[in-house]
GUKE-66498 format. One line per field, with one value per atom (N, C-alpha, C, CB): residue number from 1; residue in three letters; atom name; y, z, x. Coordinates in steps of 0.05 Angstrom, whole numbers, plus 32768, in hexadecimal, padded with zeros to 4 digits. Glycine has a CB too. Layout:
% residues N
nr c(NUM;...)
rest c(ALA;...)
atom c(CA;...)
Y c(Y;...)
Z c(Z;...)
X c(X;...)
//
This chain:
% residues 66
nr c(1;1;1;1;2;2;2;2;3;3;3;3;4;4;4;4;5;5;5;5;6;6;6;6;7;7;7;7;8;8;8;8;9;9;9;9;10;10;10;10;11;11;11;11;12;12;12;12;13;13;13;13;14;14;14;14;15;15;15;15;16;16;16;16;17;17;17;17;18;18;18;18;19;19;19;19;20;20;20;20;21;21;21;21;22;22;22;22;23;23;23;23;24;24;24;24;25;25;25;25;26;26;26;26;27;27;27;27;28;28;28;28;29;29;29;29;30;30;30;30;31;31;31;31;32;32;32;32;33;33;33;33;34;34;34;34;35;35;35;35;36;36;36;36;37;37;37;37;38;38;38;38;39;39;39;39;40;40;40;40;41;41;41;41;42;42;42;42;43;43;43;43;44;44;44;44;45;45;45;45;46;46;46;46;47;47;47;47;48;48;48;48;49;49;49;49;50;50;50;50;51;51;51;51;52;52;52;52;53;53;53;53;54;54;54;54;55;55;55;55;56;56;56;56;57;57;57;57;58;58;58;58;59;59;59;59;60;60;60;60;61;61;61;61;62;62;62;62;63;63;63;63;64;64;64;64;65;65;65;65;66;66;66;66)
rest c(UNK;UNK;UNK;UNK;UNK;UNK;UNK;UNK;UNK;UNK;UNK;UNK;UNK;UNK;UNK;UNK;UNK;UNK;UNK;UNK;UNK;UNK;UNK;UNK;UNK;UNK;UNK;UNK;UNK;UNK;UNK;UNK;UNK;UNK;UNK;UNK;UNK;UNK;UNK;UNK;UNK;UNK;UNK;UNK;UNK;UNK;UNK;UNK;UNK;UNK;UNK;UNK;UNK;UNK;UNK;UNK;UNK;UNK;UNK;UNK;UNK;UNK;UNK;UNK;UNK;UNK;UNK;UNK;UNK;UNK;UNK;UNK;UNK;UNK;UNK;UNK;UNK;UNK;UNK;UNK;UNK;UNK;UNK;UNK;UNK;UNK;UNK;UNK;UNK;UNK;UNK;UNK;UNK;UNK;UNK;UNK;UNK;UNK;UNK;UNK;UNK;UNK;UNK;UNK;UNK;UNK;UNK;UNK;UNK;UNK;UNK;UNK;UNK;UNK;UNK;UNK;UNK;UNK;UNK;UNK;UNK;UNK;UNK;UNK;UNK;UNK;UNK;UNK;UNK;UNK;UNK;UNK;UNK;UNK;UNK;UNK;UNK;UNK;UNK;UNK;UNK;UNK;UNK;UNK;UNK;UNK;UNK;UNK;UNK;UNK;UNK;UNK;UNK;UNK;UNK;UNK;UNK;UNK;UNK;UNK;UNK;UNK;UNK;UNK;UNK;UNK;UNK;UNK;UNK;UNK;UNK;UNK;UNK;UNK;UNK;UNK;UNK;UNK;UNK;UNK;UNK;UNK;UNK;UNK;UNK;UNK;UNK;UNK;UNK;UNK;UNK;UNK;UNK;UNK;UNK;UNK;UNK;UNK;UNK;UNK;UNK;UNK;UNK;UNK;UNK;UNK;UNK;UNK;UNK;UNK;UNK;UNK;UNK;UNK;UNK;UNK;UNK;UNK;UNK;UNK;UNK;UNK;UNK;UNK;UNK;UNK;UNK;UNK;UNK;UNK;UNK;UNK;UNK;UNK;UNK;UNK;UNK;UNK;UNK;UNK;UNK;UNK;UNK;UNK;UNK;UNK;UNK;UNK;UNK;UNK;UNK;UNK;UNK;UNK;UNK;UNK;UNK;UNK;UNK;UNK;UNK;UNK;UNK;UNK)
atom c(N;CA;C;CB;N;CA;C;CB;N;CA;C;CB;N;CA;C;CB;N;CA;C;CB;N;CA;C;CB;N;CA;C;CB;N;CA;C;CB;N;CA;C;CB;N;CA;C;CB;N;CA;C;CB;N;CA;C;CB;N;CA;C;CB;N;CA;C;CB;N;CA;C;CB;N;CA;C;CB;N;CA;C;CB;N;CA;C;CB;N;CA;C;CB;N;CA;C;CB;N;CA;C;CB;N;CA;C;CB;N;CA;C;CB;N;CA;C;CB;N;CA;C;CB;N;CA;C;CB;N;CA;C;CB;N;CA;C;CB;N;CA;C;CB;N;CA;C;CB;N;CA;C;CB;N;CA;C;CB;N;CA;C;CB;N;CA;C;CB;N;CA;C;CB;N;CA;C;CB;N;CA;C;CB;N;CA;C;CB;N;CA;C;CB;N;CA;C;CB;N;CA;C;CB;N;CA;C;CB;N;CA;C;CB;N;CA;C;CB;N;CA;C;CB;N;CA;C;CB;N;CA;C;CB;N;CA;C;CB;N;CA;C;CB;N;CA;C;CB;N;CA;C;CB;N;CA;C;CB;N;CA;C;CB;N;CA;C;CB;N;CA;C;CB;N;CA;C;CB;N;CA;C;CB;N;CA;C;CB;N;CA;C;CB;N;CA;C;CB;N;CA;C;CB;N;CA;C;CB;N;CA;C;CB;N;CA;C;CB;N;CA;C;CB;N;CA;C;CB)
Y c(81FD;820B;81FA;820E;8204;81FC;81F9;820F;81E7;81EB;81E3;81E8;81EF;81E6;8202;81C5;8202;8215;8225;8205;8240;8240;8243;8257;8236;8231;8249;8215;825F;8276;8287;8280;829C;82B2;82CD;82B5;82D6;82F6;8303;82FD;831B;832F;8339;8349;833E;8353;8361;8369;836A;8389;839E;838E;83B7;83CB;83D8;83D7;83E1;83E8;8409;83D5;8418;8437;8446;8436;8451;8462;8479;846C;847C;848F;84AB;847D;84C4;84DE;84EA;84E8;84F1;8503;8522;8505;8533;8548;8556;854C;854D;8566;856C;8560;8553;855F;8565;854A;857D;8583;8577;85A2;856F;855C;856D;854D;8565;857A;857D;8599;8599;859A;85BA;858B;85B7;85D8;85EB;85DE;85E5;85F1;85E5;85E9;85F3;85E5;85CD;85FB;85DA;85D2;85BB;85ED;85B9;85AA;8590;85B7;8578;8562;855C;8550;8570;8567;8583;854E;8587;857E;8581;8587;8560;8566;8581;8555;8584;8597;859B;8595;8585;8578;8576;8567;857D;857A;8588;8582;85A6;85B4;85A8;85D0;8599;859E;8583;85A5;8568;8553;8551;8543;856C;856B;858C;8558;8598;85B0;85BC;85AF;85A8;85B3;85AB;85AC;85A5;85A3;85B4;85A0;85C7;85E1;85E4;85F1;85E9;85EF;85D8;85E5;85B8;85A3;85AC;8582;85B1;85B7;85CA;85C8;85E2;85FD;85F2;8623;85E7;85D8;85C5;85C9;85AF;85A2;85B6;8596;85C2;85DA;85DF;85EC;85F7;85F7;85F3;85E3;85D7;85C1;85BD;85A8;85B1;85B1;85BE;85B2;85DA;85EA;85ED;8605;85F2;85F5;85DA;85F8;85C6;85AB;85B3;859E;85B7;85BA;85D2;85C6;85F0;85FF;85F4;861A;85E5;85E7;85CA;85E6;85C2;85AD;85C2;85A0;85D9;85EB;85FC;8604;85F8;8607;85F1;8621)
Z c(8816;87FC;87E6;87F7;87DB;87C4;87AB;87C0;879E;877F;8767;877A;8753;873C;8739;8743;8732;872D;8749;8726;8742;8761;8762;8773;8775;8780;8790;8796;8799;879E;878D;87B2;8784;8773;8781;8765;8775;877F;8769;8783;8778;8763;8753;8772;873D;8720;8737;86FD;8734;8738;872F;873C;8735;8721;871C;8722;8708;86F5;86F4;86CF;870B;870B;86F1;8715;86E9;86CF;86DD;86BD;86CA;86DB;86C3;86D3;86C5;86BB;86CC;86B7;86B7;86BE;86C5;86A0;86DE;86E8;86D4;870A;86D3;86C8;86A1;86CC;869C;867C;867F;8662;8669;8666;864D;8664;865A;8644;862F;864E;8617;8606;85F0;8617;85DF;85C8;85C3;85AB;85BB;85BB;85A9;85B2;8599;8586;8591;8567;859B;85A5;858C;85AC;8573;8565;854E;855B;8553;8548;854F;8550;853F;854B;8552;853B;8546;854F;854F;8544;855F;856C;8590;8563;85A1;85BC;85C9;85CA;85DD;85F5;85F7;860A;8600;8602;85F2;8607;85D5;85BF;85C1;85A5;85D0;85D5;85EA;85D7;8601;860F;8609;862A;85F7;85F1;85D8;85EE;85CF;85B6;85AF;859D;85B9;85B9;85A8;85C1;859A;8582;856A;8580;856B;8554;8537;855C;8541;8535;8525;8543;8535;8530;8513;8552;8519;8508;84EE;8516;84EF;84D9;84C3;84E7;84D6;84BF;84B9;84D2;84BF;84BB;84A7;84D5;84AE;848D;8477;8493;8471;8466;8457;8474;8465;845F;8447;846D;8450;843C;842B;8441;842B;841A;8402;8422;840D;83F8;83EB;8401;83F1;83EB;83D6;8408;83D8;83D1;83AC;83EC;83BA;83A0;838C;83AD;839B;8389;8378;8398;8384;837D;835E;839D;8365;834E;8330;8361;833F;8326;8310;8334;8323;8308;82F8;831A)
X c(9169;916D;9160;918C;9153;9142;9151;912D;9151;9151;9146;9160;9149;9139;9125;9128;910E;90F6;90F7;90D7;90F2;90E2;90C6;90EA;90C5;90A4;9095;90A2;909E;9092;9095;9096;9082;9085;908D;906C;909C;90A7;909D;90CB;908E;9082;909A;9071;9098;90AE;90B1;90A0;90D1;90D6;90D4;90E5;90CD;90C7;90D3;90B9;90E0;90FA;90F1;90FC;9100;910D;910E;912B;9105;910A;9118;90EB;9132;914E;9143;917F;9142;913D;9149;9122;915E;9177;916A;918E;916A;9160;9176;915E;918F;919B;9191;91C1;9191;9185;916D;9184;916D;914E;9141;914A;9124;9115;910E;90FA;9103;90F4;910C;90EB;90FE;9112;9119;9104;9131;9138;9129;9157;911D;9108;90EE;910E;90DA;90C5;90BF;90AB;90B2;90A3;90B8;9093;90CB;90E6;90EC;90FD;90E8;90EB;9107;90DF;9120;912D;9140;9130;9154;915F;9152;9175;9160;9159;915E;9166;915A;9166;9178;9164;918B;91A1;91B6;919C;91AB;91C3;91D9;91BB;91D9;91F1;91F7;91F2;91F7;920A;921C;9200;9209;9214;922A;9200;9229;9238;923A;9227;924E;925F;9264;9273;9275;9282;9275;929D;925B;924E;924A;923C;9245;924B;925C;9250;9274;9292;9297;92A9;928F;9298;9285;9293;926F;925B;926C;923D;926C;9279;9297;927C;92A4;92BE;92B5;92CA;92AC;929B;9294;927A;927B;927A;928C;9278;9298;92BB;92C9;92C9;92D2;92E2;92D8;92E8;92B4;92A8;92A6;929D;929C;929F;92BF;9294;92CD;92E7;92EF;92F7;92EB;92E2;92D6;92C5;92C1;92AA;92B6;9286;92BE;92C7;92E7;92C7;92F2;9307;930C;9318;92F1;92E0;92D7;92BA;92D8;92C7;92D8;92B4;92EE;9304;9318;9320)
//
């Protein structure tokens, strides 16, 4: 058993790049940088939270106006 440096070289190992078959690459609007493919299935209720913001918001703002 050796120690200290080692004195033979082992080639790098080559590091697997993992691409998930189940997500799809690309973007839901071709020409759209954003959003991914993937944005619905990673985030559901996105939607739902948006128009809920909205919402309040407005309700917020009008209720600033009287």
């Amino acid at each position: 058993m050796s120690k200290g440096f080692a004195t033979e070289k082992q080639a790098p190992k080559k590091k697997k790049t993992l691409n998930s078959t189940n997500e799809s690459q690309g973007r839901l609007i071709s020409w759209s940088p954003w959003p991914p493919a993937n944005f619905q299935t990673r985030y559901p209720a996105f939607p739902f939270v948006v128009t809920i913001l909205i919402i309040i918001i407005g309700q917020w703002y009008f209720s600033l106006l009287n």
